[in-house]
C-alpha positions, 0 to 999 in steps of 0.5 A, a space after each residue: 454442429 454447435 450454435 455460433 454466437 457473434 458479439 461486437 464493440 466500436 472502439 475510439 481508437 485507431 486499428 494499431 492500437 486496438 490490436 496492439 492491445 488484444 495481443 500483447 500479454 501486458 494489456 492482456 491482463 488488465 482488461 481480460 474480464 467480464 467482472 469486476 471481481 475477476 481479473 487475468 493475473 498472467 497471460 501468453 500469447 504467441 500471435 503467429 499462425 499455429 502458436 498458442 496463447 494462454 491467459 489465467 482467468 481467476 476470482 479475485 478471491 481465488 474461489 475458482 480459476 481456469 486456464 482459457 487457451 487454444 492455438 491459432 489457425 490463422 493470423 494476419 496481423 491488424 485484420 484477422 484472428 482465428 483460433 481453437 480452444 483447448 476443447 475444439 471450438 472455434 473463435 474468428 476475431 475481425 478488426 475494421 478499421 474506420 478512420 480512428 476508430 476500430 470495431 471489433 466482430 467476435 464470433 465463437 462455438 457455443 458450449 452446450 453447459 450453459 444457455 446461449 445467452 448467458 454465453 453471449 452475455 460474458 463474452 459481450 463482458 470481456 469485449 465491453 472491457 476491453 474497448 474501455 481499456 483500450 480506449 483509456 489507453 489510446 488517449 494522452 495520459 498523465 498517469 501510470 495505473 497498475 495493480 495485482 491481486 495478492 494472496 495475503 489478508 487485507 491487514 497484512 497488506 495494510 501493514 506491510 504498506 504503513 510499517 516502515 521496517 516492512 517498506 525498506 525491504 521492499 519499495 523501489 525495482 530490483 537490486 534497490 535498498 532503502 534508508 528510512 529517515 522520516 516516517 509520520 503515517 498521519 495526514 501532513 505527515 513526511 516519509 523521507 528515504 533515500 533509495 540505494 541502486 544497485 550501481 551505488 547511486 543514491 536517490 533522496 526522495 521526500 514524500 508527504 502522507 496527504 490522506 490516510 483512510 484505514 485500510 482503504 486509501 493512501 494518498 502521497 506527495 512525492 514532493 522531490 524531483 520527479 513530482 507526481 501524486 501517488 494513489 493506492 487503494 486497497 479492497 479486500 477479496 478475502 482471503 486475498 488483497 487487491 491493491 491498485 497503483 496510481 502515479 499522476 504526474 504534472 504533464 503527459 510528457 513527464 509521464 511519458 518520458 518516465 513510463 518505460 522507466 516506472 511501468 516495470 518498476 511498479 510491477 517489480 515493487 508489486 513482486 517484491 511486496 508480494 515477498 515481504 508479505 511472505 516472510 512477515 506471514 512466515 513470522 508471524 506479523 500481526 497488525 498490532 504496532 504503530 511505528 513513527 521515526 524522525 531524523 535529528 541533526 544531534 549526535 546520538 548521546 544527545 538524543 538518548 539523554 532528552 529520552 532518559 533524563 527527567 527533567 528532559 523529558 517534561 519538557 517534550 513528552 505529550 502533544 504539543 498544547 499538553 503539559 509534563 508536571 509529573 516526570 518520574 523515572 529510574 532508568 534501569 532494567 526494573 525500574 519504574 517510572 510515573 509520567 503526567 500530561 496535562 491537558 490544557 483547560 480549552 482546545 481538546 476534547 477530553 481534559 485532566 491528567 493523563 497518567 502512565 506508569 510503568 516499568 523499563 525493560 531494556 536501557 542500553 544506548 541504542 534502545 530503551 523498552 519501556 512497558 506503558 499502563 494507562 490505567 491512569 488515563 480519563 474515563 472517557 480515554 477508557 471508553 473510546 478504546 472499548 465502548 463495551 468495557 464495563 468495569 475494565 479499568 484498563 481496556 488498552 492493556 499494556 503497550 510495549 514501546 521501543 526506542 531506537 536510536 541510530 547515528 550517522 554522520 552526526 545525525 540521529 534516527 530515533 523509531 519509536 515502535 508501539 506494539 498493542 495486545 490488538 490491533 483494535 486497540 492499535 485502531 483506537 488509538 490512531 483514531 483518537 490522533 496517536 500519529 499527531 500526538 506522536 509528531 507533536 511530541 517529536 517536534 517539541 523534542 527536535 526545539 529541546 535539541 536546537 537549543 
């Protein structure tokens, strides 16, 4: 006869929630672990006499996995449960409760493969686990948490979170498309998109990028109604992702009142990214572009005229505190153009001029291809790049930069898509301000057309 083993837990929280969430799958998944590097992706759960569960145990990087499940033998709800695993042992799970608080009594056969104590040890795990998820949830929140473990690469991800052609495709519940209008991935930077439901309404929603930490960290401002501050963090398992979903809103009646709403919506939108991923890997996607869109209340020729008119041009191009004398440019497939900023003498950290040159691929007007070398770039511009450069005159390559331009009710989105040879060199160049440069530049360009 094999050894029983007993581990037990006090929870703060009353019995109904307590058994509430041993029983219900969409508890099951957050807490069924014994460490941080595994996680229960899915979970059923029949909690009747002679029914049977199932729960999905994995690593978090997918090295290993196993199905644990068994049949229950008896079952009185908000007391008592006893099962048998799929290879005989037996499990007896006692709940008693004491005033708000609940202690959990687990007792089970031990398996002769490993010592009694490492047994007991990940069993204490998952039940120490369990009482912190348990009381986190028994408690008034102003937040909603989910998160999923994805089977794509950390890049990927990161792109699929930052690339705004990706995030229309898949953000908000099922049946929902999107219109991006705005889109500055820079800290301060806006995303304004209007979300189309499915019955044909529309939802604007302004948001605002308050901290960017490269494939690591997003914080953002949903600045329209419903206020709330969304957190989401990435950490790698390769060759898998795990991203973590947090909504903080401004009371815990807001969230409450909008938790059946958002709680499935967040795991649709985990579903529907879960499929962009597919399809961009499907494609071919690489972590190579930058990508920033603004919305001008000015018709479409307007906008494509300040893009394809020199003298125009001078006025707008560079960041905010740089200077155009140099705006050369034949506008025509072939043809080639020379482009100068000027940095100021004080108020940045590398000074001079700032030379491209270069030729235009395609010039219709709703899209101009302009093909970058920035060979004429300083020194110093050089080895921030590529540290390791040697005598590489241009480490950056060539960079192909698309303009598209898209009017709708007399008003123009321009995106503006940069794609890099690497994107080490895409990192480098966000490193040294791109999106602030880029927001600069578009700022100057909306003045030019208010005039």
């Amino acid at each position: 006869m094999s050894e029983s083993i007993t581990v037990e837990t006090r929870v703060k929280a009353p019995l109904g929630k307590v058994w509430e969430c041993w029983t219900e799958p969409r508890h099951i998944t957050k807490w069924n672990a014994a460490s941080d590097d595994w996680h229960t992706p899915r979970a059923e759960n029949d909690a009747c006499t002679g029914g049977k569960f199932t729960a999905r145990m994995e690593a978090k990087d997918g090295s290993f996995g196993f199905d644990f499940e068994g049949i229950y033998d008896a079952v009185v709800p908000e007391k008592l449960l006893e099962y048998a695993m799929a290879d005989g042992r037996k499990v007896k799970v006692v709940f008693t409760a004491d005033g708000e608080e609940t202690t959990v009594t687990e007792t089970f056969d031990a398996e002769t493969e490993n010592p009694v104590e490492m047994q007991r040890a990940g069993w204490q795990a998952i039940l120490d686990s369990f009482k912190t998820y348990a009381e986190w949830t028994s408690q008034p929140q102003r937040e909603l948490v989910g998160s999923r473990v994805i089977g794509a690469p950390l890049a990927l991800v990161w792109q699929a979170w930052t690339d705004p052609q990706h995030l229309a495709k898949w953000w908000g519940p099922n049946g929902f498309s999107n219109t991006v209008y705005d889109f500055e991935l820079r800290e301060g930077g806006p995303w304004h998109l209007v979300m189309h439901g499915p019955d044909g309404a529309n939802y604007d929603n302004e948001l605002v990028y308050e901290e960017i930490e490269h494939h690591r960290r997003i914080v953002l401002d949903h600045v329209s109604h419903p206020h709330f501050k969304a957190i989401i963090t990435f950490t790698e398992h390769s060759p898998r992702t795990e991203v973590k979903f947090q909504q903080i809103f401004d009371t815990i009646e807001i969230c409450n009142a909008l938790r059946p709403v958002c709680e499935p919506a967040n795991e649709q939108n985990f579903d529907r990214i879960t499929e962009e991923l597919k399809a961009m890997t499907a494609a071919g996607a690489s972590d190579c572009e930058f990508v920033i869109m603004r919305t001008f209340d000015t018709p479409q020729a307007a906008v494509h005229k300040a893009w394809t008119d020199p003298a125009l041009v001078s006025q707008w191009w560079g960041p905010e505190i740089f200077s155009c004398p140099i705006c050369e440019m034949d506008v025509r497939p072939g043809g080639a153009y020379h482009i100068v900023m000027r940095a100021p003498e004080n108020g940045t950290p590398m000074r001079g001029d700032f030379s491209i040159r270069g030729e235009f691929g395609e010039t219709t007007p709703d899209r101009i291809v302009m093909i970058h070398d920035a060979t004429g770039h300083p020194p110093e511009w050089h080895d921030i790049v590529d540290p390791d450069r040697g005598d590489n005159p241009n480490p950056a390559g060539k960079m192909h930069q698309t303009a598209m331009f898209s009017e709708a009710g007399g008003r123009t989105t321009l995106t503006i898509r940069t794609r890099f040879e690497s994107p080490a060199i895409r990192h480098a160049m966000q490193r040294m301000g791109m999106s602030a440069g880029w927001s600069g530049s578009l700022d100057r360009l909306e003045c030019l057309l208010d005039r």
